[in-house]
C-alpha atoms as one frame of an Amber mdcrd trajectory, in Angstrom:
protein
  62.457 137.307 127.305  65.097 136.773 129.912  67.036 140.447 130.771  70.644
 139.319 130.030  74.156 141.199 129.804  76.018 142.859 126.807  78.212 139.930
 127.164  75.682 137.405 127.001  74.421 139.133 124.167  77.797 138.998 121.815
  78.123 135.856 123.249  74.490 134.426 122.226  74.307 136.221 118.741  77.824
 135.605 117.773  78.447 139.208 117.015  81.441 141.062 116.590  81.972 144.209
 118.688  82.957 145.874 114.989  79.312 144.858 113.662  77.570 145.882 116.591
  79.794 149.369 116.302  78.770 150.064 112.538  75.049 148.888 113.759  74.788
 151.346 116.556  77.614 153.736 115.191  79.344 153.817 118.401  82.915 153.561
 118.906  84.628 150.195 119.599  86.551 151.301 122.438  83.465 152.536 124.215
  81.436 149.459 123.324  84.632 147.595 124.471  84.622 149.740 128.094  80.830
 148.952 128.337  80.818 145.175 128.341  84.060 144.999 130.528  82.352 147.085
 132.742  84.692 150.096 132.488  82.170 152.557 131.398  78.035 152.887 132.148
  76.256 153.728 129.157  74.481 156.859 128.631  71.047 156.808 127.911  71.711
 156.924 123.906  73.885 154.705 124.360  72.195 151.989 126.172  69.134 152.863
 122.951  71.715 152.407 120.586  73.121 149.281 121.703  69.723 147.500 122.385
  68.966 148.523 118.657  71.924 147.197 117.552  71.024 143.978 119.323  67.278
 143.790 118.154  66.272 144.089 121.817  64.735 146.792 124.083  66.495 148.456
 126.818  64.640 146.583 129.153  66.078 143.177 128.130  69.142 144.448 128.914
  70.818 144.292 132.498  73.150 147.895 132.635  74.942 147.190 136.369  78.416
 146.701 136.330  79.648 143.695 135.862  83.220 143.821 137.072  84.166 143.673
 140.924  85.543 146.471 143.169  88.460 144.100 144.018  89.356 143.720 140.541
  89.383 147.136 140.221  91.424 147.942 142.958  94.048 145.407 141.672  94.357
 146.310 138.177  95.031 149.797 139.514  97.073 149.115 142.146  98.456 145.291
 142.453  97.951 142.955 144.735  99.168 143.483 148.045 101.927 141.304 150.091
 100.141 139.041 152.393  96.640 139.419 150.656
């Protein structure tokens, strides 16, 4: 089995982030932060998630998916002359 994203995954399965919360009994705001990349799972969490999935944690790629850059604007802005 390929190792794919959370994303992929709610994208492949067609799940809601809702049924994968009452499936792994996390919070939807966390769940939320995890696939946008705001937040790295703990190790419960990542357990939790892959369960709520029907995968292992290995089929599952944890890096962050969202870009320094991105980052730095949403914080910040873009700067003049960028």
């Amino acid at each position: 089995m390929p190792i794919r994203t959370i994303d992929l995954l709610f994208e492949e399965t067609g799940l809601s982030i809702e049924e994968i919360a009452e499936r792994s009994k996390l919070e939807c705001d966390r769940i939320e932060a995890i696939v946008v990349g705001r937040w790295t799972p703990s190790p419960d969490e990542r357990q939790r998630l892959a369960a709520a999935f029907g995968v292992t944690i290995e089929d599952i790629s944890w890096g962050h998916s969202m870009a320094p850059r991105v980052v730095r604007y949403h914080r910040f802005g873009l700067r003049d002359g960028f």
